[in-house]
C-alpha positions in Angstrom: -11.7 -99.5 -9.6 -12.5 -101.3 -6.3 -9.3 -100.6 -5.4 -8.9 -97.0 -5.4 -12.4 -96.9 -3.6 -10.7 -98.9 -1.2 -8.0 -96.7 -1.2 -10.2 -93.4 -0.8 -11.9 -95.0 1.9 -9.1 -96.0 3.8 -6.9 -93.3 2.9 -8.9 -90.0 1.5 -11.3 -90.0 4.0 -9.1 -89.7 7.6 -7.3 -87.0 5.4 -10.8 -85.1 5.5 -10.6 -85.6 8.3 -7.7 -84.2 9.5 -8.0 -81.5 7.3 -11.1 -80.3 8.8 -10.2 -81.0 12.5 -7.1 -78.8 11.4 -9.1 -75.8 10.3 -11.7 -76.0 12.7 -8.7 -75.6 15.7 -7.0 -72.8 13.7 -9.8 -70.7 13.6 -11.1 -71.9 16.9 -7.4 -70.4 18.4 -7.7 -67.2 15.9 -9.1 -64.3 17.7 -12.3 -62.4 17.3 -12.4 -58.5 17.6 -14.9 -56.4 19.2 -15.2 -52.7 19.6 -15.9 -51.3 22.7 -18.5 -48.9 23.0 -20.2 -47.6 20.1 -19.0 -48.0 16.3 -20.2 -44.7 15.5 -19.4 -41.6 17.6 -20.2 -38.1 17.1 -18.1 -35.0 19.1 -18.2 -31.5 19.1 -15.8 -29.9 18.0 -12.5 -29.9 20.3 -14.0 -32.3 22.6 -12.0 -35.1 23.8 -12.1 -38.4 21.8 -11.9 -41.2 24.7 -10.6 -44.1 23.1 -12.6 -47.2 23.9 -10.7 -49.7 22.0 -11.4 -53.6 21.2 -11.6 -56.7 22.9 -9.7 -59.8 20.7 -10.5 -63.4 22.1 -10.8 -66.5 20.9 -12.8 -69.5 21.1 -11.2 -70.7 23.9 -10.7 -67.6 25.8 -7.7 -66.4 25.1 -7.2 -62.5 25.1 -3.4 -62.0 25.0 -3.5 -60.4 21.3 -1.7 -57.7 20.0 -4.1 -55.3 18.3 -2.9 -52.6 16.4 -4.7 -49.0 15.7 -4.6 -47.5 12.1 -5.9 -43.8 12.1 -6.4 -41.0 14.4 -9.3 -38.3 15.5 -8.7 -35.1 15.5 -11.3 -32.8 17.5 -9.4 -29.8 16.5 -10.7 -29.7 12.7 -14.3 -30.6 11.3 -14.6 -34.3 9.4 -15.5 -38.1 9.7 -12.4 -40.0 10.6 -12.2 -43.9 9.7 -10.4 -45.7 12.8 -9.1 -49.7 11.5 -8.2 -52.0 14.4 -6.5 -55.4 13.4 -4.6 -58.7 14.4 -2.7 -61.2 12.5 -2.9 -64.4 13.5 -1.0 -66.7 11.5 -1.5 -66.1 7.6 -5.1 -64.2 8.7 -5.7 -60.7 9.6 -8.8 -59.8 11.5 -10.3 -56.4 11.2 -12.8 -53.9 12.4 -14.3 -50.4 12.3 -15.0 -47.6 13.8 -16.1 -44.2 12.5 -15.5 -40.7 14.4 -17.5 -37.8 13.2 -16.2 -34.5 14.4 -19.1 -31.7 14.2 -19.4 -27.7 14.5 -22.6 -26.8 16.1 -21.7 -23.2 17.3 -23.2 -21.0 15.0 -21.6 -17.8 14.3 -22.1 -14.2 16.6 -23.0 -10.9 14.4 -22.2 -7.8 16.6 -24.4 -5.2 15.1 -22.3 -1.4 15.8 -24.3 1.0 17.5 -26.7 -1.6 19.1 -29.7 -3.6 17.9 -31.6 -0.5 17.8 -31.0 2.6 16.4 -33.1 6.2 15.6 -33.0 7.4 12.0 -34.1 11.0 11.5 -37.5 10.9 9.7 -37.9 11.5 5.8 -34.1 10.4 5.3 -32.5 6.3 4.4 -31.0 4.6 7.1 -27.2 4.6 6.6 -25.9 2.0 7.9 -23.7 2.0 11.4 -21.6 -1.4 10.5 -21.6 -5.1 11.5 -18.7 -7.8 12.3 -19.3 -11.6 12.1 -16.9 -14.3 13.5 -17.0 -17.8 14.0 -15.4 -20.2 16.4 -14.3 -22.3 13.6 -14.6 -20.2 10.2 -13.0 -16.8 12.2 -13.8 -13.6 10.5 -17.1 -13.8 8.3 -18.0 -10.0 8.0 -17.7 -10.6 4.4 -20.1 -13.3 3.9 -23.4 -11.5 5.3 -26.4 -11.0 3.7 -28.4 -7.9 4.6 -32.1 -8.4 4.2 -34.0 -4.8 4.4 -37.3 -4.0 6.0 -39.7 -1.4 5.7 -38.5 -0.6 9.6 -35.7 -3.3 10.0 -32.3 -4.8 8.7 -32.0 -8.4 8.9 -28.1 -9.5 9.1 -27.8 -13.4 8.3 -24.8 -15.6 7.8 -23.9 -19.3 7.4 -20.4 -21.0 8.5 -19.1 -24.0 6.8 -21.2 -26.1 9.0 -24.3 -24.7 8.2 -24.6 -23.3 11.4 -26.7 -20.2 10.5 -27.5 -17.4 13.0 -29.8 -14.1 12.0 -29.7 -10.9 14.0 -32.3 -8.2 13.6 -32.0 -4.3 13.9 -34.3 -2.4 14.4 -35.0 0.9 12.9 -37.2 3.7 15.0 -37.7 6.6 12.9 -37.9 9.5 14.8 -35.4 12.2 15.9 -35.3 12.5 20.2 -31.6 14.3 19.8 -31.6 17.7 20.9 -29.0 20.4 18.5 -25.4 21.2 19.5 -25.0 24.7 20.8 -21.2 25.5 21.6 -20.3 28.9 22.6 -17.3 30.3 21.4 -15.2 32.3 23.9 -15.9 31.6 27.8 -19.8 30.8 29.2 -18.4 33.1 32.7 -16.7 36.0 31.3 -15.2 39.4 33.6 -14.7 42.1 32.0 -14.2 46.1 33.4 -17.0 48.8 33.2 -16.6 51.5 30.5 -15.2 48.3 28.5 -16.6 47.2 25.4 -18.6 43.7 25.5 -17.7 41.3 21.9 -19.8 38.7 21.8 -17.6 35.5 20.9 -20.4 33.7 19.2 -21.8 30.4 18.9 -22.6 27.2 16.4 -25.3 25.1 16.2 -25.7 21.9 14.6 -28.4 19.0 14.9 -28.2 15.1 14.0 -31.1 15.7 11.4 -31.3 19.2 10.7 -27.3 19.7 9.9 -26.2 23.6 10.8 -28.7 26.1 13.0 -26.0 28.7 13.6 -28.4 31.0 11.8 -31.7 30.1 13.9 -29.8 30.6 17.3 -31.7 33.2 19.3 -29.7 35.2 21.8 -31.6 37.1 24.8 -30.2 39.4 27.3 -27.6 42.0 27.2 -24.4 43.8 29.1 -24.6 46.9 30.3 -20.8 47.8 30.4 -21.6 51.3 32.1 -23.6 49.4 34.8 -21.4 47.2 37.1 -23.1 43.5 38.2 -23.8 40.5 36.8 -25.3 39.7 33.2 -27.1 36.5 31.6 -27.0 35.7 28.2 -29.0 33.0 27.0 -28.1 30.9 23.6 -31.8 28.6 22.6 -32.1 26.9 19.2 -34.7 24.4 18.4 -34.4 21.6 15.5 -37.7 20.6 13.3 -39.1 18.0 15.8 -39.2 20.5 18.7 -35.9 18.8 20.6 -34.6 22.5 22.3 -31.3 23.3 23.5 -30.4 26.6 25.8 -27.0 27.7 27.2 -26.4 30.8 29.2 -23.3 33.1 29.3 -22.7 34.9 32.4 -20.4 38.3 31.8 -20.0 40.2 35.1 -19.3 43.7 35.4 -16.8 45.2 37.8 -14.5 48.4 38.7 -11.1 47.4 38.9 -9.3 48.0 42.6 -8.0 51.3 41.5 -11.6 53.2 40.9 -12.1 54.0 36.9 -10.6 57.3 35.8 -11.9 58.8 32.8 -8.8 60.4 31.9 -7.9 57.1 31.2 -10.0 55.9 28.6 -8.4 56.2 25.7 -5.1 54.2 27.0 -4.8 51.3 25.6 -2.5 48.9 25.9 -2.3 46.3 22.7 0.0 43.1 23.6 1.1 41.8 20.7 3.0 38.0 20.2 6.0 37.1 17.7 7.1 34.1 16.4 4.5 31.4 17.1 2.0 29.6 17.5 3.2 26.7 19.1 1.6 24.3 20.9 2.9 24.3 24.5 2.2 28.4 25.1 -0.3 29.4 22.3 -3.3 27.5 23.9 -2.5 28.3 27.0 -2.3 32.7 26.3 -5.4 32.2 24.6 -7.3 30.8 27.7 -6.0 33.3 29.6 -6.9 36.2 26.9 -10.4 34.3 27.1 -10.9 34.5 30.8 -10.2 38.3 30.9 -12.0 39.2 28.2 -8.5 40.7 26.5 -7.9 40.7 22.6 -4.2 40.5 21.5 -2.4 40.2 17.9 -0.2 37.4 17.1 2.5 38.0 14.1 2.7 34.5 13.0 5.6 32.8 11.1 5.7 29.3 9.0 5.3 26.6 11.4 4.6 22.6 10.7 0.9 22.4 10.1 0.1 20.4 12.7 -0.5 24.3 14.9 -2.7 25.9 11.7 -5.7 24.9 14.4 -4.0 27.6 16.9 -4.1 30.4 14.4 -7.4 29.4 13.2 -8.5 29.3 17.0 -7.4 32.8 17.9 -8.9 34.5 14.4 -12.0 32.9 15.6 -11.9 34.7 18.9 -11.3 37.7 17.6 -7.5 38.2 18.0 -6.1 40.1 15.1 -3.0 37.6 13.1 -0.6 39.2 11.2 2.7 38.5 9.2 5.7 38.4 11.1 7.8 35.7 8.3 7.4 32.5 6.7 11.3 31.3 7.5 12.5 33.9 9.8 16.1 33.5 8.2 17.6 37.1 8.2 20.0 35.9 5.5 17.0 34.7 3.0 14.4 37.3 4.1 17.0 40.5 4.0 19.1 39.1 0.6 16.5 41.1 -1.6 13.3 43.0 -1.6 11.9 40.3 -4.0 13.0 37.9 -1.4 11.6 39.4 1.7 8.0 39.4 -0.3 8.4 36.1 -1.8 8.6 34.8 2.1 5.8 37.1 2.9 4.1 36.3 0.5 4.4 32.6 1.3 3.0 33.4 4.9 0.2 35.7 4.0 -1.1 32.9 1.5 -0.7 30.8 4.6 -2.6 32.6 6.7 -5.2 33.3 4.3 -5.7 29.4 3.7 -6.2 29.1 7.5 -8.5 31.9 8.2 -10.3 33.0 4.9 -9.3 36.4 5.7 -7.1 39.6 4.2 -4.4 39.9 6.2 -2.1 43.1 5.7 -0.8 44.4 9.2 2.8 42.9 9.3 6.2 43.2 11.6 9.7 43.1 10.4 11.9 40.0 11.5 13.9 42.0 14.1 12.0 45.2 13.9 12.3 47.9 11.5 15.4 49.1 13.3 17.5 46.0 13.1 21.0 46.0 12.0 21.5 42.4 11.7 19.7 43.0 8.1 22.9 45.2 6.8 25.4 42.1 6.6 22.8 40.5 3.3 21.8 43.8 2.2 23.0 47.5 2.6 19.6 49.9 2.5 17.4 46.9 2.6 15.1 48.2 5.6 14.6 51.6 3.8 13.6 49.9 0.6 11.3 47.8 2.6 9.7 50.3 4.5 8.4 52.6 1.5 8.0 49.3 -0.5 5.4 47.8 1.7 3.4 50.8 2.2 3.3 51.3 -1.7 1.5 47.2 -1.7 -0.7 47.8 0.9 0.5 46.6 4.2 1.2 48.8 7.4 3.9 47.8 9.9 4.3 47.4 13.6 7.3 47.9 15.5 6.9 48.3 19.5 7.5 50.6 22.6 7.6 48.0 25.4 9.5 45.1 25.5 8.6 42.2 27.9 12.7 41.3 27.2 11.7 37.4 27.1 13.8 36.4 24.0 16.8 37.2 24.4 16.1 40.7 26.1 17.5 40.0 29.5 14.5 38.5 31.2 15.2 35.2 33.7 11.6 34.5 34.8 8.4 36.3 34.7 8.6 38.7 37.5 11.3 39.9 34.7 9.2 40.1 32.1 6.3 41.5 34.3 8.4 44.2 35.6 9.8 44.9 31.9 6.5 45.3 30.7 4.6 47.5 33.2 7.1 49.8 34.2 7.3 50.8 29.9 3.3 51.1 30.4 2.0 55.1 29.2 -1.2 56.8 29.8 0.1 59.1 27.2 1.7 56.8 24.5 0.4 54.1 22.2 1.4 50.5 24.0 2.3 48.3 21.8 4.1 45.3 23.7 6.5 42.9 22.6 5.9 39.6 23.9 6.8 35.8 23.0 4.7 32.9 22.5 7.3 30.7 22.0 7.6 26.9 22.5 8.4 26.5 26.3 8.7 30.5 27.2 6.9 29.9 30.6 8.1 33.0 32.1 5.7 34.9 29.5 2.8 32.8 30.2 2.7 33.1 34.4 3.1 36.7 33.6 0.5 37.2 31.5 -2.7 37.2 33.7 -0.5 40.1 36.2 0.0 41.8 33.7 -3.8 42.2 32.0 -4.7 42.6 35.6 -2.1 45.7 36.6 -3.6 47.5 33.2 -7.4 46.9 34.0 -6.3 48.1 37.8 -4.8 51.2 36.5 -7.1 52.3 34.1 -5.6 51.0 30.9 -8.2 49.2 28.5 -6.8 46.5 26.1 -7.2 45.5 22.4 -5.9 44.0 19.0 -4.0 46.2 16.4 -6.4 46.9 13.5 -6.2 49.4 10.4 -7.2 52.3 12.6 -4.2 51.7 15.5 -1.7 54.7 15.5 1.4 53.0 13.9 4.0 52.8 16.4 7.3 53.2 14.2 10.7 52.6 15.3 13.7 54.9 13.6 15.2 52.9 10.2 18.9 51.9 10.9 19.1 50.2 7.5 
């Protein structure tokens, strides 16, 4: 026994020694790791994450460690991110912490359509004008708004997936400050020659709250056609709160440069258009019909419906429309009498559709005297000419030609010349024109020729049911 207590002491006991002398220098050499800055950061969201790092020394002072980074930040999406910084020294590793949290604090941005205020006619529910909401983070949140309503507000509130919440408020003023909408139809300065006949073009009227006051338009003032000078018209309607609106027409009077014979007053001249509308010319006439106070008659065929507004337009100026064809194709139109009323037919309904009206004045594709029709059908035009009368509808051939399809004419001095040397003081005038896409030389001549007819003592109008039928001799 006393000998291994002589042996520990001798022995064991410098081993303890040694042993703890050992450890205490291995740790003393082992670094220690400290962070720089804080170990909790907070950043907004895609702000830019400086990285502090750590500081790795010893006990006695040494800092040449290699200390490695496990982790990364990104600013660029929402969340807490765990950043582990260690060294190995020996059989040891050393580590520490540091935590990154990445926040949203934008809120969101509700654009309210129409404005943060907005009048609502009285005794009626607000209908609502529309809303977007986006978020810098989220994007599009439209969909996720709730709508709080008020006795005289909306509330508009949403929430991205930050909680970031942001509450916009519209208000509601019920009251109704908006005057009606009077239009004129037709032109507010009108011309037309004495001993003519004024048409007035009419108007509409509508209001925000009150919906349509055609019918509570009052018109004051008159033309005295027989009386050259200048005449006011004035359009007022009023809507149930007292807002009034007031337009004026002004229609002036005046004797052509070659004075008014009365010998003349039953010449008309009736200018008539084939083939359209289309939508480089058929605006364009009717302006010009507008501005000098002229009505025409336009045999219409089958066009894409994309031009049913012209037609519509020039029935609601008080142009006459009538059937010229729905295909225009000699070789289906002429191939049978069936045939040529199944196409007219086709346009009539057309027509009808577009205007509301009865249409039954009508033109033959190529005239009543064409030729063209005996190569699909031998006696066609005869058969057509009694069988159109027997159903109702009355024909129209012409007596002047402007020439400007296919007629000769180069440019519109042609087709001015062509019409107004064919012009009668003793005949019916019913001319031929073209309102075809691009025919240019018709539309510059237009406006000479209204004004060489008011000048000479010709009046103008639109073929009706009461127009002496101006018949050209069958070849067919």
């Amino acid at each position: 026994m006393k000998r291994w207590i002589k042996f520990l002491f001798f022995v064991g006991i410098p081993i303890c020694i040694l042993v703890i002398f050992g450890l205490s220098y291995y740790f003393g050499i082992s670094p220690r790791l400290k962070l720089n800055g804080k170990d909790k950061i907070e950043l907004n969201l895609n702000d830019k994450y400086d990285e502090k790092g750590v500081i790795a020394k010893n006990l006695f002072g040494n800092t040449k460690f290699k200390v490695k980074v496990k982790g990364k930040v990104n600013t660029n999406k929402v969340g807490t991110y765990k950043l582990e910084y260690y060294v190995k020294s020996g059989i040891l590793t050393k580590k520490i912490y540091r935590i990154v949290e990445v926040k949203d604090k934008i809120p969101p941005t509700i654009t309210l359509i129409n404005g943060n205020e907005i009048n609502v006619c009285p005794n009626t529910e607000y209908v609502e004008q529309g809303y977007s909401a986006t978020d810098n983070y989220d994007g599009d949140l439209t969909d996720k708004v709730e709508i709080i309503k008020g006795k005289d507000f909306i509330k508009y509130r949403v929430k991205d997936s930050s909680n970031n919440t942001t509450v916009v408020e519209r208000k509601l003023i019920y009251c109704d400050k908006d005057a009606p909408i009077l239009e004129l139809k037709g032109q507010e300065n009108m011309r037309i020659t004495k001993y003519s006949k004024y048409l007035e073009s009419g108007y509409t009227a509508t209001d925000n709250c009150d919906g349509d006051l055609t019918a509570n338009v009052s018109v004051t003032g008159s033309v005295n056609t027989s009386k050259e000078g200048t005449y006011i018209l004035t359009y007022s309607v009023s809507d149930k709160e007292g807002n009034i609106t007031t337009k004026t027409r002004t229609v002036k009077v005046y004797i052509p440069s070659t004075s008014y014979n009365p010998q003349y007053q039953n010449s008309t001249i009736y200018l008539t258009f084939d083939d359209g509308p289309s939508a480089s010319i058929t605006p364009k006439v009717l302006d010009i019909l507008k501005e000098e106070g002229v009505k025409a008659t336009f045999f219409v065929i089958n066009h894409n419906d994309s031009l049913n507004y012209l037609i519509k337009r020039a029935y609601d100026e008080g142009h006459t429309i009538a059937l010229h064809s729905y295909t225009h194709k000699y070789n289906l139109v002429y191939s049978s009498v069936d045939a040529y009323f199944n196409d007219l037919t086709a346009i009539e309904n057309k027509v009808k559709n577009i205007t509301g009206g009865t249409h039954k004045i009508i033109r033959f594709p190529g005239g009543s005297s064409n030729t063209i029709s005996k190569n699909y059908n031998i006696g066609i035009m005869s058969a057509l000419v009694r069988e159109t009368a027997n159903r109702g509808y009355i024909y129209y051939d012409w007596n002047v030609s402007a020439g400007d399809a296919g007629g000769g004419a180069k440019n519109s001095s042609d087709v001015y010349n062509n019409v107004v040397k064919n012009l009668s003081h003793n005949k019916t005038n019913i001319v031929l024109m073209h309102d075809l896409e691009k025919n240019y030389m018709t539309l510059n001549a237009l406006r000479d020729i209204i004004v060489y007819g008011k000048n000479n003592g010709y009046k103008f109008a639109a073929i009706d049911n009461t127009t002496p039928q101006v018949k050209q001799k069958v070849a067919n």
